[in-house]
Backbone as CSV, one residue per row, in Angstrom:
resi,resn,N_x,N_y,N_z,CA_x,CA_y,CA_z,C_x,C_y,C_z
1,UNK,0.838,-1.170,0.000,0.000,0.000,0.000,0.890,1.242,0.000
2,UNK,0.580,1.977,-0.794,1.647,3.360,-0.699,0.826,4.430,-0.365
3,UNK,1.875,4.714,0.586,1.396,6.327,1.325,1.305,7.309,0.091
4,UNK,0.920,8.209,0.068,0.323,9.679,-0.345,1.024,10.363,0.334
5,UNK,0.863,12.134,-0.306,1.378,12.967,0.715,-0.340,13.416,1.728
6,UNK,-1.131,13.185,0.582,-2.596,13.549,0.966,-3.123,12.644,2.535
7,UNK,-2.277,11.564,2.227,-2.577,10.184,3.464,-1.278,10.660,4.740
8,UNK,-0.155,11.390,4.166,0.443,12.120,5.312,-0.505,12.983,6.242
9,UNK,-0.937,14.121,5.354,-1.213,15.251,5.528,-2.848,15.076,6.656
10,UNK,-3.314,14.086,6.044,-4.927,13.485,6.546,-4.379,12.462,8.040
11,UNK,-3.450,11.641,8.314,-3.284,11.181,9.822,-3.870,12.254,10.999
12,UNK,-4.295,11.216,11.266,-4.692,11.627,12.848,-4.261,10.552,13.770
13,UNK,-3.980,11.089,15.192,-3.225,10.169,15.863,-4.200,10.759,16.997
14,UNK,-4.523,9.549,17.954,-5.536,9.414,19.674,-4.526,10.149,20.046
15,UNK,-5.363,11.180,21.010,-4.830,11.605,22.180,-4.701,11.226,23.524
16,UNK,-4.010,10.743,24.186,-3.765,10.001,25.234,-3.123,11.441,26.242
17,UNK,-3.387,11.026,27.610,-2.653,11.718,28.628,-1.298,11.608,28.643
18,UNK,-0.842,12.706,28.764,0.929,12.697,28.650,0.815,12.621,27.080
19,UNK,0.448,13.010,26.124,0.431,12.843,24.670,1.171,13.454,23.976
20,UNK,1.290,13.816,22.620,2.225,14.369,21.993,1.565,16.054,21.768
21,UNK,2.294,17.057,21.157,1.388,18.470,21.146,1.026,18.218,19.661
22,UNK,-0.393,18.234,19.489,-1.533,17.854,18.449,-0.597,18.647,17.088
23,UNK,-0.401,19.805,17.608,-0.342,21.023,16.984,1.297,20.722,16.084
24,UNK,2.229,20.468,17.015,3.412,20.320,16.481,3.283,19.030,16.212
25,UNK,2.770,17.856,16.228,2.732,16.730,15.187,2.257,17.180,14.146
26,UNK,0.634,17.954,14.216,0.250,17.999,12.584,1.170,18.836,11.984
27,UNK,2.244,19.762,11.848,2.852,20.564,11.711,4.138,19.736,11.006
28,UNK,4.503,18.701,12.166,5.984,17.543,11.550,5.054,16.862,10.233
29,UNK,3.890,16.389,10.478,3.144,15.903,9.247,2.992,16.885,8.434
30,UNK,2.823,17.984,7.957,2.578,18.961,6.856,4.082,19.062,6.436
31,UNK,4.989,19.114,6.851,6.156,18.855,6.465,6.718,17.710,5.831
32,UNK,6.656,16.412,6.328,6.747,15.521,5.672,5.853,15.390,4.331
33,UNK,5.188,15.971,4.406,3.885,15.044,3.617,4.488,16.403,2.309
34,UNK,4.587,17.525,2.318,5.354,18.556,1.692,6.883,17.909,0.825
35,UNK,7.403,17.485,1.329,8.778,17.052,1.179,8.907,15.344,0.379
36,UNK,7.671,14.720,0.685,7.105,13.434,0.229,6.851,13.954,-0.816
37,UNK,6.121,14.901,-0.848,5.038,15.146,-2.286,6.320,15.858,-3.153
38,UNK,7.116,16.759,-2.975,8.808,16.774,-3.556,9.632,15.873,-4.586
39,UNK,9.480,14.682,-3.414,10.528,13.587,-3.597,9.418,12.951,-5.348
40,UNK,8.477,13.109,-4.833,7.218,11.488,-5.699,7.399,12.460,-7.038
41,UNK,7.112,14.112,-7.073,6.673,14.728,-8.521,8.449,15.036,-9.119
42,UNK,9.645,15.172,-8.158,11.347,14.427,-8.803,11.259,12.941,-9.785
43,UNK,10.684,12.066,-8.615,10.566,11.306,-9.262,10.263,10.452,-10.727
44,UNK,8.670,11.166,-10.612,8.005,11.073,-11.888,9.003,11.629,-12.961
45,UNK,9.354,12.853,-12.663,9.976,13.752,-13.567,11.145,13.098,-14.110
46,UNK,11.934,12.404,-13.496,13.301,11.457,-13.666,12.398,10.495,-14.527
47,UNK,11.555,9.255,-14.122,11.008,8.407,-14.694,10.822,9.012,-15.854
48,UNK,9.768,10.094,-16.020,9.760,10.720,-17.547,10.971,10.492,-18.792
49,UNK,11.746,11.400,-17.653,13.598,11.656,-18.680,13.719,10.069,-19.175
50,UNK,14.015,9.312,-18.305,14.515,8.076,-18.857,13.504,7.208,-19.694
51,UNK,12.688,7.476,-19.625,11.457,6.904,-20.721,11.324,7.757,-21.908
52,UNK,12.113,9.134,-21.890,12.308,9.584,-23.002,13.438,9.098,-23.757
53,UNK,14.582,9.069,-22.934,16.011,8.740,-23.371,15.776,7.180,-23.731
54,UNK,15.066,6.154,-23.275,14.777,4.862,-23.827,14.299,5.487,-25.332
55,UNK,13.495,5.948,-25.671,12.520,5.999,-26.787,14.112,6.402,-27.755
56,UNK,14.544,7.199,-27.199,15.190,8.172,-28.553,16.490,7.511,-28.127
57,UNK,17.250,6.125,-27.530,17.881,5.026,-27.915,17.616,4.237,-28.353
58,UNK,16.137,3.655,-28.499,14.912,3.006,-29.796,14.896,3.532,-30.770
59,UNK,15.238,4.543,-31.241,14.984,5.762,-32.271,16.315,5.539,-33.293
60,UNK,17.546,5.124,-32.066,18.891,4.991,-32.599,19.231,3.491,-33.272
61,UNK,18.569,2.914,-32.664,18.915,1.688,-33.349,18.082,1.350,-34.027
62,UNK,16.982,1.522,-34.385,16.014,1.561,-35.368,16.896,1.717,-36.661
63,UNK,17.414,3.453,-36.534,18.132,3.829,-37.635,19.174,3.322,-38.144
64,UNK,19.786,2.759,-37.055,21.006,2.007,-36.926,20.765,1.103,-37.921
65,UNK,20.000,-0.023,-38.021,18.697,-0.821,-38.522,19.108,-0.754,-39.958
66,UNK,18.276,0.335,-40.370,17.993,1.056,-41.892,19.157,1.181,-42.702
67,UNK,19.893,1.826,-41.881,21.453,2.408,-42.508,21.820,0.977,-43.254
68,UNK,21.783,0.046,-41.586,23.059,-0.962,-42.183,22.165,-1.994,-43.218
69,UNK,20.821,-2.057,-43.471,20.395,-2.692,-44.966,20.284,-2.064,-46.217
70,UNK,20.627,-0.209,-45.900,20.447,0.616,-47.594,22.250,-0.054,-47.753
71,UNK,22.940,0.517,-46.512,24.202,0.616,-47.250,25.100,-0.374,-46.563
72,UNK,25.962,-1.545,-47.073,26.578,-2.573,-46.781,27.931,-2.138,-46.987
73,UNK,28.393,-1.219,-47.219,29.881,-0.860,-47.441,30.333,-0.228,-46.607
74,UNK,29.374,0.319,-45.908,29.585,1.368,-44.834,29.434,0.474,-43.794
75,UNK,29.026,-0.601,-43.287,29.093,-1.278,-41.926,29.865,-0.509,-40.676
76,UNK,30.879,-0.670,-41.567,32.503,-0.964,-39.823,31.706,0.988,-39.175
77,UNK,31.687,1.829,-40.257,31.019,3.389,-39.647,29.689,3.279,-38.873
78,UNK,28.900,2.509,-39.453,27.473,2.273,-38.295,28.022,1.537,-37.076
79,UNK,28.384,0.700,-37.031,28.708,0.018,-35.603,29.325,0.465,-34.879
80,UNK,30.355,1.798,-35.307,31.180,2.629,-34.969,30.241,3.558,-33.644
81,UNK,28.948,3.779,-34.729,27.786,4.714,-34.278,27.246,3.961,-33.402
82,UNK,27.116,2.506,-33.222,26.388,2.181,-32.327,26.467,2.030,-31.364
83,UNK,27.866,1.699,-30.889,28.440,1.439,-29.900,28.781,2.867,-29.352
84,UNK,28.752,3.639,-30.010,29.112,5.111,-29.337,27.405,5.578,-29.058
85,UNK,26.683,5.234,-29.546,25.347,5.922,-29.058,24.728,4.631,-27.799
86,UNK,24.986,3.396,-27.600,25.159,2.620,-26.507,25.700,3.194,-25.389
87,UNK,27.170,3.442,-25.690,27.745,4.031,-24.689,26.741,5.363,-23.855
88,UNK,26.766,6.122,-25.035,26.127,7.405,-24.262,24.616,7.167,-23.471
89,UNK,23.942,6.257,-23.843,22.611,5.838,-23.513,23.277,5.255,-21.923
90,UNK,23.997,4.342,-22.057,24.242,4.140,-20.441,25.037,4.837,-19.821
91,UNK,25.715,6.187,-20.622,26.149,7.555,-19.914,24.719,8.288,-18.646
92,UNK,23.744,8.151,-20.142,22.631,8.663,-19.672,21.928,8.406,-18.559
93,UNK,21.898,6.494,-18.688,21.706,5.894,-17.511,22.370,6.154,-16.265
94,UNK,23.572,5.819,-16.126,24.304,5.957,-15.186,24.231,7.877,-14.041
95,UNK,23.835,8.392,-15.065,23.918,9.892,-14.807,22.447,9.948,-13.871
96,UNK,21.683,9.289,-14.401,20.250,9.651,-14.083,19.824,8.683,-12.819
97,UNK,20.896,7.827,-12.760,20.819,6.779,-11.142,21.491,7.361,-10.463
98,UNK,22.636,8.143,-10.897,23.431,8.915,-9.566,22.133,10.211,-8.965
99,UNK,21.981,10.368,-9.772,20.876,11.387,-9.772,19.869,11.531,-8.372
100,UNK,19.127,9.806,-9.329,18.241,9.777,-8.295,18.642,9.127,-6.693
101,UNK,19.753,8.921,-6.935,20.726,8.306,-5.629,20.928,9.347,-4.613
102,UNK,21.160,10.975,-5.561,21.118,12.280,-4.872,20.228,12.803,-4.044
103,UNK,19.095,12.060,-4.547,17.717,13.132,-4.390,17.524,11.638,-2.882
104,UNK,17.219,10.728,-2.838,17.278,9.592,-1.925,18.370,9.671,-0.844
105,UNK,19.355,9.911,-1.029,20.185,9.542,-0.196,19.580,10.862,1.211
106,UNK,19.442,12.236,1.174,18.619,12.709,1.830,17.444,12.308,3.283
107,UNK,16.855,11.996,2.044,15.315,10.916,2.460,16.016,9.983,3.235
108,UNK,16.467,9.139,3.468,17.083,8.093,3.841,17.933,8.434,4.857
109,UNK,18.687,9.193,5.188,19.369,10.018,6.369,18.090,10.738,6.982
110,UNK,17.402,11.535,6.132,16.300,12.155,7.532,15.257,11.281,8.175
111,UNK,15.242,10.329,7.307,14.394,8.797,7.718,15.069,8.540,9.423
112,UNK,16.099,7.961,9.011,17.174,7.331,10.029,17.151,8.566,11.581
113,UNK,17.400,9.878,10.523,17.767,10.844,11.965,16.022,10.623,12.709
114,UNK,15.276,10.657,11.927,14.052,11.083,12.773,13.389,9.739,13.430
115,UNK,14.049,8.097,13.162,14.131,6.928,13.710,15.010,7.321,15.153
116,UNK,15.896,8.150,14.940,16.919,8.093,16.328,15.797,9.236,17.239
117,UNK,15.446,10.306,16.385,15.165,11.190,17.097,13.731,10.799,17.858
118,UNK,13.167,9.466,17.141,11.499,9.404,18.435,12.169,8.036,18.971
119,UNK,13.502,7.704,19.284,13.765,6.838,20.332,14.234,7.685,21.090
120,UNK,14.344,8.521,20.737,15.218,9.579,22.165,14.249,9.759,22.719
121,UNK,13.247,10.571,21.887,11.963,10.983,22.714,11.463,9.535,23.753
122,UNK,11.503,8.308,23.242,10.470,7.604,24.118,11.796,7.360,25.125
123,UNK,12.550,6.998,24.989,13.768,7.178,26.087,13.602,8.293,27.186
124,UNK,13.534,9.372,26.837,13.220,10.536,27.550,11.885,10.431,28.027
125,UNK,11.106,9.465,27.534,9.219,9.439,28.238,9.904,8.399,29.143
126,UNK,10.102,7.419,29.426,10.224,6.405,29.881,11.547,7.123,31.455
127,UNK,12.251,7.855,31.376,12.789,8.757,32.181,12.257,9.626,32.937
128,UNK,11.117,10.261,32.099,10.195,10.465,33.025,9.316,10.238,33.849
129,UNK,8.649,9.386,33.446,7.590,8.457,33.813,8.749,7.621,35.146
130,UNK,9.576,7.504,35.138,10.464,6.584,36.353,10.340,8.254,37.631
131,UNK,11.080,9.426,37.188,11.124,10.237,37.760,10.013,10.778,38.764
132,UNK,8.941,10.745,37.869,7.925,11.291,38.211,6.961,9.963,39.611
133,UNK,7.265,8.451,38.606,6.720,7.855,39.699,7.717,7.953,41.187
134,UNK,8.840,7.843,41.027,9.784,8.537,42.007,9.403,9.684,43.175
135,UNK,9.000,10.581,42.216,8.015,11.909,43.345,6.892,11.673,43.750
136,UNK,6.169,11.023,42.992,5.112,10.327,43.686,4.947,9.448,44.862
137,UNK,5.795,8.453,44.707,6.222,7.919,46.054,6.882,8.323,46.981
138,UNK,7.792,9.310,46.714,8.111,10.005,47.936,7.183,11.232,48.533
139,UNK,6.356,11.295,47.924,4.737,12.547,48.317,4.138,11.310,48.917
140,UNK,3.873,10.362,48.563,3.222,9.428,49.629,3.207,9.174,50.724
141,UNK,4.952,8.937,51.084,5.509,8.238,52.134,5.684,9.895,53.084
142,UNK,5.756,10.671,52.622,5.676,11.631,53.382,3.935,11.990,53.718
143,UNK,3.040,11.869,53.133,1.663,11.933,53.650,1.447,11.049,54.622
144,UNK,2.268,9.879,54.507,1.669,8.325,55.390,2.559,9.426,56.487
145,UNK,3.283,9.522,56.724,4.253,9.969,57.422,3.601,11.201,58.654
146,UNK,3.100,11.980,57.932,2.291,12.911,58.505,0.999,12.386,58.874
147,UNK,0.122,11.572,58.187,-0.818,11.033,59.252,-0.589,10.352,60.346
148,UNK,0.585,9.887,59.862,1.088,8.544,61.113,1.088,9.724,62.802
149,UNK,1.991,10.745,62.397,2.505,11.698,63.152,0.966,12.557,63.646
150,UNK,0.033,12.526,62.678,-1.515,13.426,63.455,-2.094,12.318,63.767
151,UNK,-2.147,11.376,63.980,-2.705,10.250,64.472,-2.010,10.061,66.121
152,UNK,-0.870,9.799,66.098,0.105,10.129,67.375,0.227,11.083,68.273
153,UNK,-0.380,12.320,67.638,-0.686,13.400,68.223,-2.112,13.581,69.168
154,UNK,-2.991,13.302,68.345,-4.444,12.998,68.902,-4.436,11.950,69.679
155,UNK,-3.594,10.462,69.645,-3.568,9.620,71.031,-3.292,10.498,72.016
156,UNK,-1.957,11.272,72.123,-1.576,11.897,73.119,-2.344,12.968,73.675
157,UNK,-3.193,13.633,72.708,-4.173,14.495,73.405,-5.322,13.980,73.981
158,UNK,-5.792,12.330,73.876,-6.707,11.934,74.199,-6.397,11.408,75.317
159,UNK,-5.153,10.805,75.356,-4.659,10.523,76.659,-4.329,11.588,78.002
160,UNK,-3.908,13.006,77.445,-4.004,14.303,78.127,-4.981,14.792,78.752
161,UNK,-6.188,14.310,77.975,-7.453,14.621,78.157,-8.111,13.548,78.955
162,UNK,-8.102,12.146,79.154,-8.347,11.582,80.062,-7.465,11.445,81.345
163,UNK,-6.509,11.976,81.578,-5.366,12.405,82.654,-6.197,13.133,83.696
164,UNK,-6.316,14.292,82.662,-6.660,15.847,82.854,-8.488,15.567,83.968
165,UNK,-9.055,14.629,83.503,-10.421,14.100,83.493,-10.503,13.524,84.771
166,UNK,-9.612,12.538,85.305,-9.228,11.952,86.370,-8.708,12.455,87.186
């Protein structure tokens, strides 16, 4: 199934407590989905070129073709041509894979950085979430702590008070 930039741009993700900011996800998504839609209409555009440059290396040997059944004396000069318009066709090729190797290699590093960059993030959730249950339990043990201590207090005043009574 292939993503869209339209199927970028259209995600929606649940909001959960402790969640991500709505606002700056849809924002990382309008970006991607921007930069997707970039990469796909390069693409096409490359695919084009080389489906042109196929046709008009079809074009060459076609002629190639013709030449060498009008004229048989001339051979060793057509093959001369062919192999030099071969060559340049996988000049062409070769040019137009580095190409698109250019435009990818990008994509593929910001892929990777932004793979490192939401393990950091859940690294950093998971740090928190320890921290935080951390303060939590120590707000506990200090509440138990203080009832324990107003509980101890009121024996002693009840005991003051039946002293006091007697």
């Amino acid at each position: 199934m292939k993503i869209t930039a339209l199927d970028i741009q259209q995600q929606q993700f649940r909001i959960r407590f402790r969640g991500f900011d709505v606002r700056e996800v849809d924002g990382f998504l309008e970006r991607v989905a921007d930069e997707f839609e970039t990469l796909i209409r390069e693409n096409t555009n490359r695919q084009r070129e080389i489906q042109r440059l196929t046709r008009e290396v079809q074009e060459y040997r076609d002629r190639e073709k013709a030449f060498k059944d009008a004229m048989m004396n001339t051979q060793k000069a057509l093959d001369d041509m062919r192999i030099n318009a071969e060559k340049e066709a996988e000049l062409i090729v070769a040019e137009a894979e580095v190409k698109a190797e250019k435009i990818l290699s990008p994509a593929h590093n910001r892929l990777t950085q932004l793979h490192e960059d939401i393990s950091e993030l859940k690294r950093q959730r998971m740090q928190l979430e320890v921290e935080l249950g951390s303060v939590i339990e120590a707000h506990r043990k200090l509440l138990d702590m203080s009832t324990e201590a107003m509980e101890a207090e009121e024996r002693s005043e009840e005991k003051l008070k039946y002293l006091k009574g007697t």
